[in-house]
LOPA-567655 format. One record per residue: residue number from 1; x, y, z of N, C-alpha, C in turn. Coordinates in nm, 4 decimals. Example, Ala and Ser with C-alpha at 12.3 -4.5 7.8 and 13.67 -1.06 7.14 Angstrom:
<pts>
<pt i="1" n_u="1.3190" n_v="-0.5690" n_w="0.7800" ca_u="1.2300" ca_v="-0.4500" ca_w="0.7800" c_u="1.3200" c_v="-0.3300" c_w="0.7800"/>
<pt i="2" n_u="1.2850" n_v="-0.2250" n_w="0.7080" ca_u="1.3670" ca_v="-0.1060" ca_w="0.7140" c_u="1.2900" c_v="0.0030" c_w="0.7870"/>
</pts>
This chain:
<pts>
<pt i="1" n_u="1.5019" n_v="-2.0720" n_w="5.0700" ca_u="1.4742" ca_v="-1.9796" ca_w="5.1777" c_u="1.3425" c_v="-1.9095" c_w="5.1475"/>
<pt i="2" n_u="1.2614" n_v="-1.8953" n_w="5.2189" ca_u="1.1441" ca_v="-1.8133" ca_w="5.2184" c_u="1.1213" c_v="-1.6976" c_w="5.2134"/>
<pt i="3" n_u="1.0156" n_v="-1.6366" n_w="5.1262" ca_u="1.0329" ca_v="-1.4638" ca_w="5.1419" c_u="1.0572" c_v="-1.4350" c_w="5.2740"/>
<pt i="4" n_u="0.9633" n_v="-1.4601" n_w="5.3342" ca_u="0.9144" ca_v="-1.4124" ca_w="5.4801" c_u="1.1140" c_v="-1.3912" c_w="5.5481"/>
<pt i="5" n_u="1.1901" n_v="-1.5404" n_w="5.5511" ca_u="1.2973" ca_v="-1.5068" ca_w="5.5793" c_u="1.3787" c_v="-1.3896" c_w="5.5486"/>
<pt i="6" n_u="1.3753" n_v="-1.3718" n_w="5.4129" ca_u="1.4781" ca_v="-1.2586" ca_w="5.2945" c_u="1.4491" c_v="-1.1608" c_w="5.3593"/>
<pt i="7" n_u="1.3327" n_v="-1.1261" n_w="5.3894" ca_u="1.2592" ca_v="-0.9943" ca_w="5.4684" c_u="1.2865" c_v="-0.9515" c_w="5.5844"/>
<pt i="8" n_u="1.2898" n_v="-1.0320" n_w="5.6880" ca_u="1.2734" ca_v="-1.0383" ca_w="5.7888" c_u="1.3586" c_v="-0.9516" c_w="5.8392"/>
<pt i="9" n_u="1.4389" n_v="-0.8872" n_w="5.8223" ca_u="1.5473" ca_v="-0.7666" ca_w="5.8049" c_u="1.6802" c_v="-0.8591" c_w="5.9164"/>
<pt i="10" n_u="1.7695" n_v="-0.7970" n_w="5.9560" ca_u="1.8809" ca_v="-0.8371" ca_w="6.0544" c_u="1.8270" c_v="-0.9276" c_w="6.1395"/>
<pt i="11" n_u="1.9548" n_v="-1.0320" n_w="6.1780" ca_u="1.9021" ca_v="-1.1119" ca_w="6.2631" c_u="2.0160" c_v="-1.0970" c_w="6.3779"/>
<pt i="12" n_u="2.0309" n_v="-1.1037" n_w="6.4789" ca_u="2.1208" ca_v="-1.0804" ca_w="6.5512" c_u="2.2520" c_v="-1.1752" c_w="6.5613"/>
<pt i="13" n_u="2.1810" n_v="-1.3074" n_w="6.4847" ca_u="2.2834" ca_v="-1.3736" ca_w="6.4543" c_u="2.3785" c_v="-1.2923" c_w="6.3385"/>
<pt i="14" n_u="2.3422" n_v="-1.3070" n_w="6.2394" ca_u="2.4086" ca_v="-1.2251" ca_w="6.1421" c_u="2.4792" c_v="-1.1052" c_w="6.1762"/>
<pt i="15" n_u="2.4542" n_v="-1.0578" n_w="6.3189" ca_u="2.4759" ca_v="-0.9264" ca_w="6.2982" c_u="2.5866" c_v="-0.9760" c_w="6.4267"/>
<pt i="16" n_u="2.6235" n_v="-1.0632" n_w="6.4712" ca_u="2.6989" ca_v="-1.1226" ca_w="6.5699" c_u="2.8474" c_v="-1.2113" c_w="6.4639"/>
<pt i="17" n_u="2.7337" n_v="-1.2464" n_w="6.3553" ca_u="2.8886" ca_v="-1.3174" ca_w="6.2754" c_u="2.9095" c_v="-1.2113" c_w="6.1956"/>
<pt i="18" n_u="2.8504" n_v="-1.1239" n_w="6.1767" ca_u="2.9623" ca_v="-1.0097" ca_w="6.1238" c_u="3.0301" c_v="-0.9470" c_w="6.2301"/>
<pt i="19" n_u="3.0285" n_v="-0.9516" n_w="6.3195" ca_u="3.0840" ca_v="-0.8539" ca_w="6.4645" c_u="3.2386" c_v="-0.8547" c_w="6.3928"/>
<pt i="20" n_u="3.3392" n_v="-0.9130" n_w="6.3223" ca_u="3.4705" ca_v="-0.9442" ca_w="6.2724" c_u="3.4861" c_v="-0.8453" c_w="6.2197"/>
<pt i="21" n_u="3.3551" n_v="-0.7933" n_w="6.1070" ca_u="3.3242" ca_v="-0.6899" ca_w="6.0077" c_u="3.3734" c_v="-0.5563" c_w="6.0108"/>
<pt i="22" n_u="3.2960" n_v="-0.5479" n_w="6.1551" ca_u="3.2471" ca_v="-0.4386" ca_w="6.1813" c_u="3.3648" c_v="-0.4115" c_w="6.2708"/>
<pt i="23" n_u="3.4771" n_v="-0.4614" n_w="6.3446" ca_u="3.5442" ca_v="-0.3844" ca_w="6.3843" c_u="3.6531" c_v="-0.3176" c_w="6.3162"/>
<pt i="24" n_u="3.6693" n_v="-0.2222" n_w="6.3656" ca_u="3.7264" ca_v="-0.1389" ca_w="6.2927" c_u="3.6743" c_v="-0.0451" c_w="6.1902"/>
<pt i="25" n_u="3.5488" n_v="-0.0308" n_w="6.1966" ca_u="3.4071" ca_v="0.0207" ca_w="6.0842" c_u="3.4707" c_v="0.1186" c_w="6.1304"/>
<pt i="26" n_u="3.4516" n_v="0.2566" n_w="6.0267" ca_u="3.4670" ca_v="0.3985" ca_w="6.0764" c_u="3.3499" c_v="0.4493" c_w="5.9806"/>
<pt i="27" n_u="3.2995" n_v="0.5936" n_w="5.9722" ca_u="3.2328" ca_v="0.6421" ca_w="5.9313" c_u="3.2611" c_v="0.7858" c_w="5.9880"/>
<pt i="28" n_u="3.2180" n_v="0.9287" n_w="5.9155" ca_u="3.2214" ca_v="1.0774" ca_w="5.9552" c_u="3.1018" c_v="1.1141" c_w="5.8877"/>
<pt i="29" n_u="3.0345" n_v="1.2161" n_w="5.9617" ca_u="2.9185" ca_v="1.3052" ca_w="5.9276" c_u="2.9456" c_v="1.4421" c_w="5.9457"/>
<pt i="30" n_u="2.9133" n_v="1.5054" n_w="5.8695" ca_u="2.9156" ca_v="1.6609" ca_w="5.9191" c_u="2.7733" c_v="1.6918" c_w="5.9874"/>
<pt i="31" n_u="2.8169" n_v="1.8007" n_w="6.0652" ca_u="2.6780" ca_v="1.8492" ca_w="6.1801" c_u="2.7391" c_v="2.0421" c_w="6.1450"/>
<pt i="32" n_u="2.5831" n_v="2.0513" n_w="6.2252" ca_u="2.5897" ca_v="2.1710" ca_w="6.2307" c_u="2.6499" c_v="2.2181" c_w="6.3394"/>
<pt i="33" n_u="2.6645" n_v="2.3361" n_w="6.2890" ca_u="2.8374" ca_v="2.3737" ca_w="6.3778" c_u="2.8120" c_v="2.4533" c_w="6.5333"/>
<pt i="34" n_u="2.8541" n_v="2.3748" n_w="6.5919" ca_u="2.8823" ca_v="2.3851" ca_w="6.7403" c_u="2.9974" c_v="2.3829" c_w="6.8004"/>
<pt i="35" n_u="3.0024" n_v="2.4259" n_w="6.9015" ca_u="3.1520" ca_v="2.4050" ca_w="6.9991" c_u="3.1598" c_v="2.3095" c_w="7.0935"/>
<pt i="36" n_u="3.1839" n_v="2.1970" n_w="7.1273" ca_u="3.2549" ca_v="2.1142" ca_w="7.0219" c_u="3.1068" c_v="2.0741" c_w="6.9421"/>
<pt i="37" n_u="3.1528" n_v="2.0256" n_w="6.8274" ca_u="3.0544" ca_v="2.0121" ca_w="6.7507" c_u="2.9986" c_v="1.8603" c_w="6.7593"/>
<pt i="38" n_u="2.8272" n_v="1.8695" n_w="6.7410" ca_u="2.7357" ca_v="1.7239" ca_w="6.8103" c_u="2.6646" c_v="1.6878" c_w="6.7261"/>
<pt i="39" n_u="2.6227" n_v="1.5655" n_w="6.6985" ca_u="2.5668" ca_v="1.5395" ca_w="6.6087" c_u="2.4323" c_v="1.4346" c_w="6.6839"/>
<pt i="40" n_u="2.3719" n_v="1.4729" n_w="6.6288" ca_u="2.2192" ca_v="1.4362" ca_w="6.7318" c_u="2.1552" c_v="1.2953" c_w="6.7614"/>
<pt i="41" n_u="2.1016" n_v="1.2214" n_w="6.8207" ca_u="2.0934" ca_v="1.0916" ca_w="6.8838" c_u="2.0563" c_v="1.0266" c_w="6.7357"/>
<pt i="42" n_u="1.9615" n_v="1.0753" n_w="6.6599" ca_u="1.8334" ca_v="1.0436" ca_w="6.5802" c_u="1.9634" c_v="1.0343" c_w="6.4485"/>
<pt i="43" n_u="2.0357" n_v="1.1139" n_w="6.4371" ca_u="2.1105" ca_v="1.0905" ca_w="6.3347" c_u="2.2278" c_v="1.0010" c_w="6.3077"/>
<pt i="44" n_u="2.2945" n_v="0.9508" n_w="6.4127" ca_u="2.4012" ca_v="0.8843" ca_w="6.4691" c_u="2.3198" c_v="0.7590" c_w="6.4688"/>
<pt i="45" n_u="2.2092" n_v="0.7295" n_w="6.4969" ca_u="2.0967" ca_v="0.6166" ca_w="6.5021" c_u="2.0745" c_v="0.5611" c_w="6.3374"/>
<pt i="46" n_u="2.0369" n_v="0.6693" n_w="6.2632" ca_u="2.0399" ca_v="0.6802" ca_w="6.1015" c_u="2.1746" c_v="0.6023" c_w="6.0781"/>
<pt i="47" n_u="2.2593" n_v="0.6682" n_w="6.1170" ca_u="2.4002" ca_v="0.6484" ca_w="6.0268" c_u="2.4370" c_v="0.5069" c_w="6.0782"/>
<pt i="48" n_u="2.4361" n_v="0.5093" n_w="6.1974" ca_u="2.5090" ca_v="0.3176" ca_w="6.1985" c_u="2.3576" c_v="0.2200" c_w="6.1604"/>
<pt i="49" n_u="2.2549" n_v="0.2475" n_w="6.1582" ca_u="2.1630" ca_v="0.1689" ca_w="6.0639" c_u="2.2244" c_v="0.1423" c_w="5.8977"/>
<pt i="50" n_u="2.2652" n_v="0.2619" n_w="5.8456" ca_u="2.3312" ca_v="0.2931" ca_w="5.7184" c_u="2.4022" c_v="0.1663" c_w="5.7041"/>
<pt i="51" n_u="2.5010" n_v="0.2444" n_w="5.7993" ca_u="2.6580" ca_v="0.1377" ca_w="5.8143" c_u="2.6393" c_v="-0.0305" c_w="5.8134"/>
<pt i="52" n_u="2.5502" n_v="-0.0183" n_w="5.9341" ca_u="2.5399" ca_v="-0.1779" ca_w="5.9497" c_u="2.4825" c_v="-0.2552" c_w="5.8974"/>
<pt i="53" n_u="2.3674" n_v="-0.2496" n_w="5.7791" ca_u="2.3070" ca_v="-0.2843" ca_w="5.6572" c_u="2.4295" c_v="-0.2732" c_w="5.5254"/>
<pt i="54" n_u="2.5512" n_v="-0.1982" n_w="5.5016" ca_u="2.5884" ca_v="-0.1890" ca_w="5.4340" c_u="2.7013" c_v="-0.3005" c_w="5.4713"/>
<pt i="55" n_u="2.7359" n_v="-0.3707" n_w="5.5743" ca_u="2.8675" ca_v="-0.3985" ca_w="5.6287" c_u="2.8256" c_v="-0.5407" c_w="5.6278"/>
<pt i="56" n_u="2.6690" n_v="-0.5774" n_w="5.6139" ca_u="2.6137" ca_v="-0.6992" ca_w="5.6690" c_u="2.5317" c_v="-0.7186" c_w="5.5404"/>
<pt i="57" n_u="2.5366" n_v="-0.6780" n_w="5.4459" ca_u="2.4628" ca_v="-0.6627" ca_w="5.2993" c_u="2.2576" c_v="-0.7379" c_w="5.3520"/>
<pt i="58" n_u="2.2102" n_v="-0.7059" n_w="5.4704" ca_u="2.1129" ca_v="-0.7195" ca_w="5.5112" c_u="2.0466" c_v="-0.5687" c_w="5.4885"/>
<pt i="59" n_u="1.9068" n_v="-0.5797" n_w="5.4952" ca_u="1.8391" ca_v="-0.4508" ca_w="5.5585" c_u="1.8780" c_v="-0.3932" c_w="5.6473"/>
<pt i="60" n_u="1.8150" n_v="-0.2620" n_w="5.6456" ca_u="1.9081" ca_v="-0.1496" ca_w="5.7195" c_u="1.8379" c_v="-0.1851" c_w="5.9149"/>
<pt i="61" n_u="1.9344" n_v="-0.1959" n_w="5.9860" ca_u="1.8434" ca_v="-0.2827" ca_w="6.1719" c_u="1.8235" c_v="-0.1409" c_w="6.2294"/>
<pt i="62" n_u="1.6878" n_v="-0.1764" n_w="6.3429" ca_u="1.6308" ca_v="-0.0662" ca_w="6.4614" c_u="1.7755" c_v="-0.0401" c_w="6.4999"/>
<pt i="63" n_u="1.8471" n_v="0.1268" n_w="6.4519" ca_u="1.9403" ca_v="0.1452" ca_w="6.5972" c_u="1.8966" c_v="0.2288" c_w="6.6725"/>
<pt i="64" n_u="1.9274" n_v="0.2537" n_w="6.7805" ca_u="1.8732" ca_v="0.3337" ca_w="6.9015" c_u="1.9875" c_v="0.4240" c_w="6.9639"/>
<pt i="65" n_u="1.9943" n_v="0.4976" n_w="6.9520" ca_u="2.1125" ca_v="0.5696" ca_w="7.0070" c_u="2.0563" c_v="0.6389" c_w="7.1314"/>
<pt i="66" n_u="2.0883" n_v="0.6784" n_w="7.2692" ca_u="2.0472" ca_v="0.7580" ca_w="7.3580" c_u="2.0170" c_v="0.9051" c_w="7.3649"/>
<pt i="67" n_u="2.1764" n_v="0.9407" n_w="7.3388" ca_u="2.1877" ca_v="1.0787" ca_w="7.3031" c_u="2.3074" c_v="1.1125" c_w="7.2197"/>
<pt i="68" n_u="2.3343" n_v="1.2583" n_w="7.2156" ca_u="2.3949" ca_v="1.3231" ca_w="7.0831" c_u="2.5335" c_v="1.2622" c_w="7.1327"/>
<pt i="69" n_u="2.6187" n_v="1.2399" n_w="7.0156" ca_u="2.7843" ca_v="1.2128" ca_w="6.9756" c_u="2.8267" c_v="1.3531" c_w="7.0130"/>
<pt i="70" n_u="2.8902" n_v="1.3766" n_w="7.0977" ca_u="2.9868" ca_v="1.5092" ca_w="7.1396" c_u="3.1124" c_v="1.4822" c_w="7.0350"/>
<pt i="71" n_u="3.1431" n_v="1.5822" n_w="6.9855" ca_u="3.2758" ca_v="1.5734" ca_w="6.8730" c_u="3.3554" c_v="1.5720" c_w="6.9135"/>
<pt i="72" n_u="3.4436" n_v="1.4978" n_w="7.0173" ca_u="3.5586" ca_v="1.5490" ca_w="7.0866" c_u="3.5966" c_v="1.3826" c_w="7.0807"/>
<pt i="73" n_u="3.7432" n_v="1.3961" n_w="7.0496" ca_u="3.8361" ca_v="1.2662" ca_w="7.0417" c_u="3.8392" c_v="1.2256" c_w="7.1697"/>
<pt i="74" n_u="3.7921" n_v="1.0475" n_w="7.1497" ca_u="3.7746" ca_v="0.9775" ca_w="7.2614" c_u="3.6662" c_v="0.8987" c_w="7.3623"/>
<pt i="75" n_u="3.5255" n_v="1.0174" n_w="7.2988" ca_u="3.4536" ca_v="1.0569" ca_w="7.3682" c_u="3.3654" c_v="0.8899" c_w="7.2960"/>
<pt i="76" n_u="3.2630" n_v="0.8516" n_w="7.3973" ca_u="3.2388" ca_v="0.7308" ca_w="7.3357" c_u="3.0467" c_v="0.7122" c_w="7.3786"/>
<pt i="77" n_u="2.9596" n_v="0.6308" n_w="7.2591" ca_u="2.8647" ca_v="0.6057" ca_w="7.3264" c_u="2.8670" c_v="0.4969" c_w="7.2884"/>
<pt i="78" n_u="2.7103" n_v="0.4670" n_w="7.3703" ca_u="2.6410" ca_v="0.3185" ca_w="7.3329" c_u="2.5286" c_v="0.3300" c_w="7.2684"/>
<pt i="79" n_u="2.4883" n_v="0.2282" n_w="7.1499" ca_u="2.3896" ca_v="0.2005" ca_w="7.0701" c_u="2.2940" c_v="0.0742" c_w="7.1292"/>
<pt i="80" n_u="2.1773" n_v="0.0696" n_w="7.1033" ca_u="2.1530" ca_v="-0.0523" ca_w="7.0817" c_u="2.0944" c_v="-0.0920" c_w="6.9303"/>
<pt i="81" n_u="2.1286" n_v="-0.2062" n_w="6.8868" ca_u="2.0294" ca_v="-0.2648" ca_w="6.7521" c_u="1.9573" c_v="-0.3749" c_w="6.7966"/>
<pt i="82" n_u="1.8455" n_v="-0.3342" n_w="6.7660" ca_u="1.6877" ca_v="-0.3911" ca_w="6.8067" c_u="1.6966" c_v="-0.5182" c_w="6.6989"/>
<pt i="83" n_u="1.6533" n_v="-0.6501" n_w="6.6900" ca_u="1.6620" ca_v="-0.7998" ca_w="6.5776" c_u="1.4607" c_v="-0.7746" c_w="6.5927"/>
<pt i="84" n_u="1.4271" n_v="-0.8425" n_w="6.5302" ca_u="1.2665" ca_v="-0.8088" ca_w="6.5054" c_u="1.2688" c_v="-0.9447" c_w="6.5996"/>
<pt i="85" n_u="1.3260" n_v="-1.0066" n_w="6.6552" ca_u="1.2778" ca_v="-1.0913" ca_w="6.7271" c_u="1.2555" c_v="-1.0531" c_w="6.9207"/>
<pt i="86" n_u="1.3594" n_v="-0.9126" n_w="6.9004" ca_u="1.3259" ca_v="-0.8467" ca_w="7.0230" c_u="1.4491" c_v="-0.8506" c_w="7.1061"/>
<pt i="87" n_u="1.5531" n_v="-0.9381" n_w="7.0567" ca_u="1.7002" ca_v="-0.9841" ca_w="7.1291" c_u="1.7715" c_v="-0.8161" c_w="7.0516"/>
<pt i="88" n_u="1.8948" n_v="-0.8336" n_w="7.1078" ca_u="1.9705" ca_v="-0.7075" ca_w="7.1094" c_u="2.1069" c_v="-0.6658" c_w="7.0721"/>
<pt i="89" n_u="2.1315" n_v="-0.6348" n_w="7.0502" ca_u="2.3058" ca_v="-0.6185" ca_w="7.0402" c_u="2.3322" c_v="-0.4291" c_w="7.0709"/>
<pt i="90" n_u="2.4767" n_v="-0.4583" n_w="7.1618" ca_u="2.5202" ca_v="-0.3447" ca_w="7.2105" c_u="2.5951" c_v="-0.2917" c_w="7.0774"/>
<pt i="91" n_u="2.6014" n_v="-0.1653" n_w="7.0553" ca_u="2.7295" ca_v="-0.0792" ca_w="6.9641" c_u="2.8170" c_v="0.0254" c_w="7.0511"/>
<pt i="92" n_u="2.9401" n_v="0.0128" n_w="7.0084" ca_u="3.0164" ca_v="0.0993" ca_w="7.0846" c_u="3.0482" c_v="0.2132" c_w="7.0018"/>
<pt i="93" n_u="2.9928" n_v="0.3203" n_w="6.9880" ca_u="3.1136" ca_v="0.4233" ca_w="6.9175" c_u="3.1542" c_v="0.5120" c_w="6.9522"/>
<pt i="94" n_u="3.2948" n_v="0.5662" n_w="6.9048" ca_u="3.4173" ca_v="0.6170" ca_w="6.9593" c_u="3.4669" c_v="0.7273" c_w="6.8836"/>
<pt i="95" n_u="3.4724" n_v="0.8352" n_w="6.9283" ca_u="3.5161" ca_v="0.9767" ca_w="6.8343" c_u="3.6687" c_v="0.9193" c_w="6.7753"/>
<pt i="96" n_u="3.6863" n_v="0.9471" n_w="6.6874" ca_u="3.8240" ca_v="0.9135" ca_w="6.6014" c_u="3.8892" c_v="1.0506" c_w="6.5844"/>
<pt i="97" n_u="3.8619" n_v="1.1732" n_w="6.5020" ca_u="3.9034" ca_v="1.2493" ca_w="6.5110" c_u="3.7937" c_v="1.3664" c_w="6.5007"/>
<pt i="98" n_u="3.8282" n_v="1.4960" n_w="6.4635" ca_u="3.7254" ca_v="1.5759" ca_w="6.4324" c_u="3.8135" c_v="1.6935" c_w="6.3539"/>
<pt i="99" n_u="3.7123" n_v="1.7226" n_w="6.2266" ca_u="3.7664" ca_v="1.7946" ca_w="6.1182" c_u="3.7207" c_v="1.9324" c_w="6.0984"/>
<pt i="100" n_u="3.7147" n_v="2.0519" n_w="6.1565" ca_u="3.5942" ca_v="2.1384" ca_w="6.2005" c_u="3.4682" c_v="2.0678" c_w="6.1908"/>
<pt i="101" n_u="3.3288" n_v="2.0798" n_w="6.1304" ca_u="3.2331" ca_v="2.0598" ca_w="6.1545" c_u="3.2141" c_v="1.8588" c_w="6.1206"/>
<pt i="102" n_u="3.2797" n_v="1.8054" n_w="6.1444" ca_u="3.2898" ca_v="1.6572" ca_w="6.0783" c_u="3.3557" c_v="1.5834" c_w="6.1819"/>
<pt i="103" n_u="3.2847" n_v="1.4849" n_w="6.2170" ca_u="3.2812" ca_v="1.4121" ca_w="6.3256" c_u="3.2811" c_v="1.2519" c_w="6.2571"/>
<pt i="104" n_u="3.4598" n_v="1.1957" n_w="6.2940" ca_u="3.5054" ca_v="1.0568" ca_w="6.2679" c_u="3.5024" c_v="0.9887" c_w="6.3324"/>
<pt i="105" n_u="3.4160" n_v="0.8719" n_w="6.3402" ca_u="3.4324" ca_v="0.7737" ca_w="6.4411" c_u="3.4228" c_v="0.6418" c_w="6.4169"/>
<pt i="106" n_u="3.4694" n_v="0.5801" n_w="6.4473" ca_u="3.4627" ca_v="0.4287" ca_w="6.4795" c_u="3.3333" c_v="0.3604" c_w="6.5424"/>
<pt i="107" n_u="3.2984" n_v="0.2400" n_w="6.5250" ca_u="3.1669" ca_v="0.1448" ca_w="6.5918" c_u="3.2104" c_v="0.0078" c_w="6.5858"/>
<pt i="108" n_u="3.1893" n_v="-0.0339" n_w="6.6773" ca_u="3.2337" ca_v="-0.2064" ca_w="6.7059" c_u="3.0856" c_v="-0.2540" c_w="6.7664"/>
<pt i="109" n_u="3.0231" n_v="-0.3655" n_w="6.6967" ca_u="2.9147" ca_v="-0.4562" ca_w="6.7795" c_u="2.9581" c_v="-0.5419" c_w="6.8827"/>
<pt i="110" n_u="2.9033" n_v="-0.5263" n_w="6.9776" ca_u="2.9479" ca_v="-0.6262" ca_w="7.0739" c_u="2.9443" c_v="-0.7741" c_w="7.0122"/>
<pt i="111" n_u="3.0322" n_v="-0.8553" n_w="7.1012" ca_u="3.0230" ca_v="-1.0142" ca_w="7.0776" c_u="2.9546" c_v="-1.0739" c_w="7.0938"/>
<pt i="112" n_u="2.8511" n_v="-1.0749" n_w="7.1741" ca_u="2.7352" ca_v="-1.1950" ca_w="7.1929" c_u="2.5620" c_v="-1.0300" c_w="7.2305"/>
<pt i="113" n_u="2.4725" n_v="-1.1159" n_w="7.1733" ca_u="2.3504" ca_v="-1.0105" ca_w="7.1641" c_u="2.3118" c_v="-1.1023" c_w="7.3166"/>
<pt i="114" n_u="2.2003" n_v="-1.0321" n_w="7.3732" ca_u="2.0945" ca_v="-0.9967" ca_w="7.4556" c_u="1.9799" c_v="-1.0490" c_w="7.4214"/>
<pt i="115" n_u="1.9129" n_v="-1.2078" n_w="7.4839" ca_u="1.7879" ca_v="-1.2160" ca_w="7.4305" c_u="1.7005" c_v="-1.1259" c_w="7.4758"/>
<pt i="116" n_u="1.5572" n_v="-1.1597" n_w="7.4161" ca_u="1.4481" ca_v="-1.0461" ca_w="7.4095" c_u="1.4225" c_v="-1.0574" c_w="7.5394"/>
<pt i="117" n_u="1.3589" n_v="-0.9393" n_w="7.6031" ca_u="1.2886" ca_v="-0.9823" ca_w="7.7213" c_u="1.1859" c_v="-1.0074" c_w="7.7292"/>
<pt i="118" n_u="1.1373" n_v="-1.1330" n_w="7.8558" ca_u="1.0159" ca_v="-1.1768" ca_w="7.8167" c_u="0.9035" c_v="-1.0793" c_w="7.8820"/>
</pts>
């Protein structure tokens, strides 16, 4: 395999045959304390990059989150993870519980990615 490959960080394939992996992934962050308490687009973006490099033993992938995780059980967003080839994959995550300032949730990758657009 070629450097250039090893490097090349996530591929959406990889990140599609782990989709098995990843369900059921959970993860919690603490935030600063709000009513209900939120944890911010940019950081929730951080953390399933974390996750999904750790779950896929690849480099850490572009995630994109929209906006902030509201701490409230149930409550759900969407991610995207960017492949350097420009194709896509959706993330779902899902409030699990909430511990005063600590926010549990779940993330599932969708099943099939999004080629790039041309």
């Amino acid at each position: 395999m070629s450097k250039a490959r090893k490097t090349a960080g996530i591929s959406i394939v990889m990140a599609v045959a782990a989709g098995p992996l990843l369900l059921g992934c959970s993860a919690s962050v603490e935030v600063k304390k709000s009513t209900p308490p939120k944890l911010s687009a940019e950081k929730l973006s951080s953390t399933l990059s974390e996750k999904l490099a750790d779950a896929t033993g690849q480099p850490k992938p572009h995630v994109s989150c929209p906006e902030d995780l509201v701490g409230k059980v149930g409550t759900t967003s969407r991610c995207t993870l960017t492949a350097d080839d420009g194709s896509t994959l959706g993330v779902t995550v899902t409030v699990t519980s909430v511990s005063g300032d600590r926010i549990h949730y779940d993330y599932k990758a969708d099943d099939k990615a999004s080629p790039a657009s041309s």
